[in-house]
C-alpha positions as CSV (number, residue, x, y, z in Angstrom):
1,X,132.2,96.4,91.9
2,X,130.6,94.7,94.5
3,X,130.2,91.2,94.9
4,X,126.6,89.4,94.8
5,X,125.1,88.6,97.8
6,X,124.6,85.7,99.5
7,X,121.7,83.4,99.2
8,X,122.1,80.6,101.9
9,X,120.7,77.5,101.3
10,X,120.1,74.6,104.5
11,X,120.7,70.8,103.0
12,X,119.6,68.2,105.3
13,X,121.4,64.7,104.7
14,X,122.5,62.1,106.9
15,X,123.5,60.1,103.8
16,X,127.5,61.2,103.6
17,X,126.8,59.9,99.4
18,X,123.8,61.5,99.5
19,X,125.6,64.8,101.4
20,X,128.3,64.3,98.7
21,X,125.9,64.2,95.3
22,X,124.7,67.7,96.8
23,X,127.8,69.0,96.8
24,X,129.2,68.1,93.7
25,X,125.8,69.2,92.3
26,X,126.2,72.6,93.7
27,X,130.3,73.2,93.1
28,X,129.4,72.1,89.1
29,X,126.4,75.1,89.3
30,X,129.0,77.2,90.4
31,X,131.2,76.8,86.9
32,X,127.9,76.8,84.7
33,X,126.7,78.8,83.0
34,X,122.9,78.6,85.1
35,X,125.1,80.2,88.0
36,X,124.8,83.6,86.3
37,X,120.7,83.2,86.1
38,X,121.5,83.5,89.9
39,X,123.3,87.1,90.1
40,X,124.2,86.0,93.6
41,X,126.0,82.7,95.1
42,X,124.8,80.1,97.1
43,X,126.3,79.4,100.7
44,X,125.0,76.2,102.1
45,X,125.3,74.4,105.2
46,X,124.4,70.5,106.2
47,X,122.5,69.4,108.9
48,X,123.0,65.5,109.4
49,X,119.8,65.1,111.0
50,X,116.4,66.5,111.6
51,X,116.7,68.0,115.2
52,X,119.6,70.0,113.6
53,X,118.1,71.0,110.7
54,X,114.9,72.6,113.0
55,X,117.1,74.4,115.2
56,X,119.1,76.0,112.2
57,X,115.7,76.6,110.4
58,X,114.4,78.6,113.5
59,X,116.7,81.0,113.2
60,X,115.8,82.4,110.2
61,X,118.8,82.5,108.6
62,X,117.9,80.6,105.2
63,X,116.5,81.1,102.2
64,X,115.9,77.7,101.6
65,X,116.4,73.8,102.0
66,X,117.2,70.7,100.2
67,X,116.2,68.1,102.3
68,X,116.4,64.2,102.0
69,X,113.1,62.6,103.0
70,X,115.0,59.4,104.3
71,X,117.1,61.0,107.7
72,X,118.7,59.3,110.6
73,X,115.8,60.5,113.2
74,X,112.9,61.2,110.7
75,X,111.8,59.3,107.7
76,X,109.1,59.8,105.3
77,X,106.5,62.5,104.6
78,X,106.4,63.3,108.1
79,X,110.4,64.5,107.9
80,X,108.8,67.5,105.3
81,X,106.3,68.5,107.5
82,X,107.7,68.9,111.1
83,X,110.4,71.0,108.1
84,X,107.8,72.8,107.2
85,X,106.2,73.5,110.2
86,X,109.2,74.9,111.9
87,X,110.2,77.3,109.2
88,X,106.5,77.8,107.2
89,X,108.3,80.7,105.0
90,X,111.3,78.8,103.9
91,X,110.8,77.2,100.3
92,X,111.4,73.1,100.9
93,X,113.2,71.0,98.1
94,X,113.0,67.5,99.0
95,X,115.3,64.8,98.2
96,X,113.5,61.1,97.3
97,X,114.5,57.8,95.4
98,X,113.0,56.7,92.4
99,X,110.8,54.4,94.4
100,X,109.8,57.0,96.7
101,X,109.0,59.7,94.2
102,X,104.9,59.3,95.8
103,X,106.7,60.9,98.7
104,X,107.9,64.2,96.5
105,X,104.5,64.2,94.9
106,X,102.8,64.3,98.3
107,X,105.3,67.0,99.9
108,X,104.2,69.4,97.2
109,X,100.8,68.6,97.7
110,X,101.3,69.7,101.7
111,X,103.6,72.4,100.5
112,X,107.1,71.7,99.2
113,X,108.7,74.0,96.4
114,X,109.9,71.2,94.0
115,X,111.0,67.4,94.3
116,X,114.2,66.0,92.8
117,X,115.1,62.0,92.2
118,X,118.4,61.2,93.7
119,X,118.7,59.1,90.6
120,X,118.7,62.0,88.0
121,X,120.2,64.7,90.2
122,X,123.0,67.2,88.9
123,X,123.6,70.7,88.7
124,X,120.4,71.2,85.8
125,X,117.0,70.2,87.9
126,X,119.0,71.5,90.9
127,X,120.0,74.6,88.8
128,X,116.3,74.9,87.6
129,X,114.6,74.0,91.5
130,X,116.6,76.6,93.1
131,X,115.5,79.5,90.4
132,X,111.8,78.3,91.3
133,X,112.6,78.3,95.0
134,X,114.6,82.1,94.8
135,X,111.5,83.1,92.4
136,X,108.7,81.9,94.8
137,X,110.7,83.6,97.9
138,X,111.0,86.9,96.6
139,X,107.1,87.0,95.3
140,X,106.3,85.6,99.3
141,X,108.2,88.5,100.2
142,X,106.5,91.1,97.8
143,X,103.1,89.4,99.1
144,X,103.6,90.0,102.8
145,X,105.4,93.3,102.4
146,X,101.6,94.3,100.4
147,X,99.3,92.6,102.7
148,X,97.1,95.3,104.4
149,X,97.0,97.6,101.7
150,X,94.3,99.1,99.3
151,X,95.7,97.8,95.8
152,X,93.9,100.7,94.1
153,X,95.0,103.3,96.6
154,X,97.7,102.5,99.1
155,X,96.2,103.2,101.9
156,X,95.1,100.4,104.6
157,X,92.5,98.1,103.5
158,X,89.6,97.3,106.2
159,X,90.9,94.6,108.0
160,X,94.3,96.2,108.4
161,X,92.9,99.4,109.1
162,X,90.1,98.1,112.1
163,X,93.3,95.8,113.4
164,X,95.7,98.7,114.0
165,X,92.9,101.1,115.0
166,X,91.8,99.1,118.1
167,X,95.6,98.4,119.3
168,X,95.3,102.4,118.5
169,X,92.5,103.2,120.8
170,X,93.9,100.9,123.6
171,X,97.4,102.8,123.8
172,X,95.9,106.2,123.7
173,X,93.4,105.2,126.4
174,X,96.2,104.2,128.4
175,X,98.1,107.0,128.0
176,X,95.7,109.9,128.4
177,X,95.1,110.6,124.8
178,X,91.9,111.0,122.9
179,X,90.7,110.0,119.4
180,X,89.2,110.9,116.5
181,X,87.7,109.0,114.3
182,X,86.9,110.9,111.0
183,X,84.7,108.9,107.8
184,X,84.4,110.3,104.2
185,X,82.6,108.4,101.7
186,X,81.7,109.2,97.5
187,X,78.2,110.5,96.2
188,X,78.4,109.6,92.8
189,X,76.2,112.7,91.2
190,X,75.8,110.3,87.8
191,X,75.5,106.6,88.9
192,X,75.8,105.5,85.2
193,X,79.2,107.7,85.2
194,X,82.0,105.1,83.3
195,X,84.5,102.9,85.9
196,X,87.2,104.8,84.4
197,X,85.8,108.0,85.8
198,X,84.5,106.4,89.4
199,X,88.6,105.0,89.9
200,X,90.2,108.5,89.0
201,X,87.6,109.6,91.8
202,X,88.8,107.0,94.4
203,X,92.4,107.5,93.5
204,X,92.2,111.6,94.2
205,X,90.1,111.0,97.6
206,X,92.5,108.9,98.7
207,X,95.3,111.7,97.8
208,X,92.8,114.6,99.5
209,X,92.9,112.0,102.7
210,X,96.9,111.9,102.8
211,X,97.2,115.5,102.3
212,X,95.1,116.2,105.6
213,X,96.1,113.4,107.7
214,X,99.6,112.7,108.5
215,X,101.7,109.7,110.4
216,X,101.2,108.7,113.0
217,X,97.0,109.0,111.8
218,X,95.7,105.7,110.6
219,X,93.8,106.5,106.8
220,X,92.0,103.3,105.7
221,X,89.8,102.6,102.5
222,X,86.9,100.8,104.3
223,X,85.2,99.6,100.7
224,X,84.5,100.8,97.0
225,X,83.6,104.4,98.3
226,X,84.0,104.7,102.3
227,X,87.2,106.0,103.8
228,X,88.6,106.5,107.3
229,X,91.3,108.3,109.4
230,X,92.1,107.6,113.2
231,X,94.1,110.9,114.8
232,X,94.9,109.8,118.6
233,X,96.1,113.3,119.8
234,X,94.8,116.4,122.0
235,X,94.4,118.1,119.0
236,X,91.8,117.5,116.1
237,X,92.2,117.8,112.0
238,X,89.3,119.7,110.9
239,X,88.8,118.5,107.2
240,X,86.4,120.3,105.0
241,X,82.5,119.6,105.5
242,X,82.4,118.6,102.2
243,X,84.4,119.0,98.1
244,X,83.9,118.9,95.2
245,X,85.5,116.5,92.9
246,X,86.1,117.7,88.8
247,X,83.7,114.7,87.7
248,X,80.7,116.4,90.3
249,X,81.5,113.5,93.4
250,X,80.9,115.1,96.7
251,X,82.6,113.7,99.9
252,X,80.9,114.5,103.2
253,X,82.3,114.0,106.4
254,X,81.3,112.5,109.2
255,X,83.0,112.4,112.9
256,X,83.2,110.9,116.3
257,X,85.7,111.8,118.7
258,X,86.9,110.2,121.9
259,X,86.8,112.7,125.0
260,X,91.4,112.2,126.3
261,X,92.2,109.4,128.3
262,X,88.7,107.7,127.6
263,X,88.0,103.8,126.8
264,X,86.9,104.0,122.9
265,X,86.1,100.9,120.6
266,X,86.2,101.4,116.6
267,X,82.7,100.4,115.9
268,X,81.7,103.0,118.8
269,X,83.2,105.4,117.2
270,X,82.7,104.1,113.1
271,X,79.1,103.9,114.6
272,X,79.1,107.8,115.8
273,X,80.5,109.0,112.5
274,X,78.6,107.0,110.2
275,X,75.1,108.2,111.8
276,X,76.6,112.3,111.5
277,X,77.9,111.1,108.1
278,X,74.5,110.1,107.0
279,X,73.0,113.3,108.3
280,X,75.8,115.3,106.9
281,X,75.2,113.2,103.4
282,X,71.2,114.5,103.1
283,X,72.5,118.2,104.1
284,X,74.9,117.7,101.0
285,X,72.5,116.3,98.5
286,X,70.0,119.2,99.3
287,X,72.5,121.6,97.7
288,X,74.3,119.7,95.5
289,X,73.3,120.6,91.9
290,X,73.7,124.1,92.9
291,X,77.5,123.1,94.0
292,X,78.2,120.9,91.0
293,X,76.7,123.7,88.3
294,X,79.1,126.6,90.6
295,X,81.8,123.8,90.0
296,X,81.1,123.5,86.4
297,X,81.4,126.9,85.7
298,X,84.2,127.7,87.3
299,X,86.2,125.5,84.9
């Protein structure tokens, strides 16, 4: 069986006592039973002063700090911050006397996981500060790993989508490419139709999206019922004009492509293929009961 892994943990003292209480602290977690609420041990390594403790946090390499508020180069509030500045996505435990605990309330107020008194500290608030630190690292984690993504379908959300679509368009210009910038948006043939019914919709666009475009193509949900796909190759996908969806949505299409090796911004282009989409979109409606009855009996 393998062991746990590692989770490696920076404490800042100058204090040898105050170096010492941590270390006690974190050999008596070690024979408790909170060290099994863990299911991995703690490594931990001291800087004795604040220029230390920044280099070490710049590297990365920790999970998280315990660090005393009262160093040999840095004192107060201020030794948090420049702490948290350096290393913004490392959770911060800080370390204050009794009489300074104003100082631990303001460092979690600017952004510190938890405060502990020296007075009261032992392996049960340290115990119960590092399961809030690990807790808070991993959902930071889940977070940024998520951020740019459609919650409802997976794909890229708009801001994500228009960010990597104009670092798109600028590599393919320089390289000789061209683009093509394809838009698909929802009809709804019953507006009153039930939320239920509009996400199940949404959900098997989105599907229909990924089953025509491929990686490296960019597929984006630009809001409630637009979508968008950015192919920068010679060649060019040619999606259906329009479908059918069980509950009667249609999905037109509309299109702008990028002659190879030519300048192209994403609102040109989103510009180009909204105004065919629209067009497209009237073309659709004018035959769409006749569509959506052929649907319904074919079923």
């Amino acid at each position: 069986m393998s062991s746990p892994p590692n989770w490696n943990l920076l404490v800042v003292a100058s204090d040898p006592w105050d170096a010492g209480l941590v270390n006690e602290a974190l050999s008596e977690l070690e024979e408790s039973q909170y060290a099994r609420s863990f299911q991995r041990t703690i490594s931990w390594q001291r800087a004795e002063c604040l220029d230390d403790a920044l280099d070490l946090a710049a590297t990365g390499h920790y999970d998280a700090a315990l660090c005393d508020l009262q160093l040999s180069d840095c004192e107060g509030l201020h030794t948090f911050l420049r702490l948290h500045e350096r290393a913004p996505r490392m959770p911060v435990i800080v370390l204050v006397d009794r009489a300074l605990e104003d100082l631990g309330i303001a460092a979690m107020r600017e952004g510190a996981s938890d405060y502990l008194l020296k007075e009261e500290f032992d392996c049960i608030p340290l115990a119960r500060s590092l399961r809030y630190a690990m807790d808070r690292s991993q959902t930071d984690k889940a977070s940024r790993a998520n951020r740019g993504v459609d919650k409802l379908t997976g794909l890229l959300d708009e801001e994500e989508f228009r960010i990597r679509a104009g670092y798109a368009l600028e590599l393919a210009a320089s390289i000789g490419l061209g683009a093509s910038l394809t838009v698909a948006e929802l009809v709804l043939a019953d507006p009153s139709s039930v939320p239920m019914a509009r996400t199940l919709d949404v959900l098997e666009i989105a599907e229909r999206m990924r089953s025509i475009f491929e990686p490296p193509d960019l597929v984006g949900r630009l809001g409630p019922a637009r979508f968008a796909a950015l192919r920068i190759s010679r060649s060019d996908a040619k999606p259906p004009t329009d479908w059918i969806s069980p509950s009667g949505i249609a999905v037109v299409y509309g299109k702008a492509q990028a002659p190879v090796g030519a300048s192209a911004t994403l609102p040109l282009l989103m510009g180009e293929a909204v105004r065919e989409l629209s067009q497209n979109r009237l073309e659709v409606m004018d035959t769409y009961p006749e569509k959506v009855a052929r649907r319904a009996s074919a079923v």
